[in-house]
Residue, then its C-alpha position, 0 to 999 in steps of 0.5 A: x717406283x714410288x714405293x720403292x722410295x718410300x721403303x728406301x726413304x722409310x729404311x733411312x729414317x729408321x737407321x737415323x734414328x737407331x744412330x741418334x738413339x745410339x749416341x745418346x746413350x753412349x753420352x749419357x753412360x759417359x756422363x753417368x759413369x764420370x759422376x760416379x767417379x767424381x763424386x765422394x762421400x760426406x766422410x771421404x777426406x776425414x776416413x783418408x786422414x783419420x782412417x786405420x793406418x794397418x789393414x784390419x783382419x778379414x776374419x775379424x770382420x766378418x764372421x762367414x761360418x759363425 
């Protein structure tokens, strides 16, 4: 009888920890990824203001094929 309590006892630490693992990752991707999106460049306010007004041509950019 007893160790079958200690296999049920054994089961629900496993699936505390697996829970706590789990939320801990889940708020560490949340805080990583709301970083990444806060975050800007050095140059980002100037590029807003001064950047090129027209898109520029892709095959002007970049020579694939050249």
């Amino acid at each position: 009888m007893s160790q079958t309590q200690t296999e049920g006892t054994g089961r629900r630490k496993g699936l505390v920890v697996l829970l706590v693992s789990l939320l801990i990752g889940l708020g560490m991707s949340f805080a990583a990824a709301a970083t990444v999106t806060a975050s800007n460049a050095p140059n980002d306010n100037s590029a807003v203001e001064n950047g090129a007004k027209q898109p520029a041509d892709p095959a002007a950019n970049l020579k694939y094929g050249q």
